[in-house]
C-alpha positions in Angstrom: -37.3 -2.5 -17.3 -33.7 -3.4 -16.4 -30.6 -1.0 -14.9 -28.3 -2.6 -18.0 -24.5 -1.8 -18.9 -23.6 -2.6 -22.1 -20.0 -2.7 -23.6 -19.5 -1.6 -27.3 -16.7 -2.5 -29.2 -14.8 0.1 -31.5 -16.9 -1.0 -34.7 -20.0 -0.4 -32.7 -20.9 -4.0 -31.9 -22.5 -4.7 -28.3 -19.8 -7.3 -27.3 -21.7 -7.2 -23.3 -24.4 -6.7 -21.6 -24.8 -7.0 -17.6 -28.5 -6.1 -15.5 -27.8 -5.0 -12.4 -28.4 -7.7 -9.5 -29.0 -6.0 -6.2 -32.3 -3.3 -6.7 -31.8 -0.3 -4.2 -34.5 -0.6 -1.7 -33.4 0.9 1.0 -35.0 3.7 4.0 -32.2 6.6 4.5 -33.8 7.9 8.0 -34.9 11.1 7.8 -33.6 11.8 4.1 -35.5 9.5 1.8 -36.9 6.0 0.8 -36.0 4.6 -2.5 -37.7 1.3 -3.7 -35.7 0.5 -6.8 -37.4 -3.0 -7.3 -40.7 -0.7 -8.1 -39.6 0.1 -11.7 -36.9 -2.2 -12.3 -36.8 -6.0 -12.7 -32.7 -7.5 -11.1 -31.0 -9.5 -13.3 -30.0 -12.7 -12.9 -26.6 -13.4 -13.9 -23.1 -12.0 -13.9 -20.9 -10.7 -17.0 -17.6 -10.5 -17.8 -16.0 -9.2 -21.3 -12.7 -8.8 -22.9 -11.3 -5.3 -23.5 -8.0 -4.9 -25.0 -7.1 -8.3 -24.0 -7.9 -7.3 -20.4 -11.1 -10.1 -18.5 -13.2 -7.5 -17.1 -16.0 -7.6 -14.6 -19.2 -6.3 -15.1 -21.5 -4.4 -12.0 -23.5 -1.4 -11.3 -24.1 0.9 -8.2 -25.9 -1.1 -5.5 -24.0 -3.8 -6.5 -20.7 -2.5 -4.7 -22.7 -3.5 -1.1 -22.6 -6.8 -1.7 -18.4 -8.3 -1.9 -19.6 -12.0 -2.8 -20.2 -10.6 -6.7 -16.9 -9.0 -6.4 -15.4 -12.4 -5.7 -17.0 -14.3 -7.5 -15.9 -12.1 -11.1 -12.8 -12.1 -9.3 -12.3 -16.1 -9.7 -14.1 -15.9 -13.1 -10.9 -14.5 -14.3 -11.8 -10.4 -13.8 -8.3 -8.4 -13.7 -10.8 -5.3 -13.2 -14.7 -4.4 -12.8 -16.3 -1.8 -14.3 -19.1 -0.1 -11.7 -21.1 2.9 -13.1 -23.0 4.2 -10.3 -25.2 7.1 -9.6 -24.5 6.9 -5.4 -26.5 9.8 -3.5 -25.2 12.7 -2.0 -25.6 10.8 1.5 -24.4 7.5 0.9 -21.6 9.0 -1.2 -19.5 11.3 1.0 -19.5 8.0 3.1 -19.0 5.0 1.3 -18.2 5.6 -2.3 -14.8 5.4 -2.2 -14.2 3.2 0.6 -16.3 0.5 -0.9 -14.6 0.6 -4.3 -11.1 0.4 -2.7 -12.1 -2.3 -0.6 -13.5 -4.3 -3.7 -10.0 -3.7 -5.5 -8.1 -5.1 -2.5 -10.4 -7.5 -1.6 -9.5 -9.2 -5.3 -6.4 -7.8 -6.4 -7.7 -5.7 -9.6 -8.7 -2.5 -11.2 -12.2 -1.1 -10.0 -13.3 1.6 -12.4 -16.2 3.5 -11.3 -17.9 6.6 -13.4 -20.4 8.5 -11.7 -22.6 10.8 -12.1 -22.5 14.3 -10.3 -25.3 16.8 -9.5 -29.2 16.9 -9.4 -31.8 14.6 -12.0 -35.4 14.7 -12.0 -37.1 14.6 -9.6 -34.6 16.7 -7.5 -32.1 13.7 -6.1 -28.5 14.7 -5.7 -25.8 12.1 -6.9 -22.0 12.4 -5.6 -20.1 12.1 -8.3 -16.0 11.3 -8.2 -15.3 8.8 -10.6 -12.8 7.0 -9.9 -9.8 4.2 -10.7 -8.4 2.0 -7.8 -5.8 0.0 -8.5 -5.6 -3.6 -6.9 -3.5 -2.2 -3.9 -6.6 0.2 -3.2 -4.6 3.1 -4.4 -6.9 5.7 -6.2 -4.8 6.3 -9.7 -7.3 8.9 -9.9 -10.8 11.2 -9.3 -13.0 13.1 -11.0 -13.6 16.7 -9.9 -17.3 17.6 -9.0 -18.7 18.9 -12.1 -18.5 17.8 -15.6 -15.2 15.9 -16.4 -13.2 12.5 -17.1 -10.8 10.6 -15.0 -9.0 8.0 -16.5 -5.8 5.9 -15.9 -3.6 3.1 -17.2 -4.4 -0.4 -16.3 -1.3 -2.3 -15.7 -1.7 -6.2 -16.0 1.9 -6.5 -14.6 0.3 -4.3 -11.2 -2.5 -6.9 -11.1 -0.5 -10.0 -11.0 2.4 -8.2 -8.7 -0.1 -7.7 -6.0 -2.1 -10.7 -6.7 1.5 -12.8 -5.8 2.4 -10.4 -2.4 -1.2 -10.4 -1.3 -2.6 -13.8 -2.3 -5.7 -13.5 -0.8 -7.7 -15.7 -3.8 -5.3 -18.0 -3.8 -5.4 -18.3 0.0 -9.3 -18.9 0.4 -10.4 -22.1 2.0 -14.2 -22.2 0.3 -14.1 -26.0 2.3 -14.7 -24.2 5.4 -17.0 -21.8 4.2 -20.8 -22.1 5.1 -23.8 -19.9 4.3 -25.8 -19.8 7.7 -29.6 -20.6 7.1 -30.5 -17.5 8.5 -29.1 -15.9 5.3 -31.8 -17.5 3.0 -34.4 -15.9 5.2 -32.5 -12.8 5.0 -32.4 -13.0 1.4 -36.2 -13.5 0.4 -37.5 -10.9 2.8 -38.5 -7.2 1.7 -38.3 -4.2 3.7 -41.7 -2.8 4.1 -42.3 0.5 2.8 
């Protein structure tokens, strides 16, 4: 079983389809364990689509902990990234909105992020706010707790205007960039539940 987004075009057509990366193992102390990689199989690649001639980025939930993705849909071309996550009530109220607005800055684009809010079986608690950040890391707008839609206009001019002030992509020097070896250990070990 994969965590997949798909993207349907008006006529109905699957024009996308992404499987989530990054499988929510994690120990909340205290609160709970969750041991996503127990039911789920990650994907293995990334996705980006075309919607109303806008290059858009592909990622869900989990996936918002880990910037490199970000970046990397970022250089692919991604003027936004759609995220549909169900974050927990804990995790949430804490980093749910500073981790999307950090992603938009980050790359200079849209993040667009429905959530789920309220309980599911078997009695966890998800936070809700969707949201739209704007590649300044100003949030166009949120959902209210309880059932609802946010939406906002994506401006292509916005994207490129901050992408020129701000020019962090442009600016990178990947030369001088080196994964230390401890971060392949890091990679391949499990937490122990």
């Amino acid at each position: 079983m994969y965590n997949t987004t798909v993207v349907i075009d008006p006529t109905g057509e699957i024009i996308a389809r992404y499987s989530k990366i990054h499988m929510y193992d994690v120990v909340l102390d205290g609160v709970a364990t969750y041991q996503e990689s127990a039911a789920v199989t990650p994907g293995n690649e990334t996705a980006i689509t075309e919607i109303d001639g806008i290059p858009v980025g592909l990622t869900i939930c989990y996936d918002l902990r880990f910037p490199e993705l970000f970046r990397i849909l970022a250089l692919k071309g991604a003027q936004a990234i759609v995220l549909p996550g169900a974050f927990t009530l804990m995790t949430g109220k804490d980093h749910w909105e500073t981790l999307i607005r950090a992603r938009a800055i980050e790359n200079g684009l849209y993040m667009i992020a429905p959530a789920p809010w309220g309980t599911h079986p078997p009695g966890n608690w998800c936070y809700g706010r969707s949201m739209v950040v704007d590649p300044w890391g100003t949030v166009l707008t949120t959902a209210a707790d309880g059932v609802g839609i946010a939406y906002a206009t994506v401006d292509r001019s916005r994207i490129a205007t901050v992408r020129r002030q701000v020019p962090s992509l442009a600016n990178r020097c990947p030369e001088a960039y080196t994964w230390p070896e401890e971060s392949k250990s890091l990679a391949t070990s499990r937490l122990a539940f």
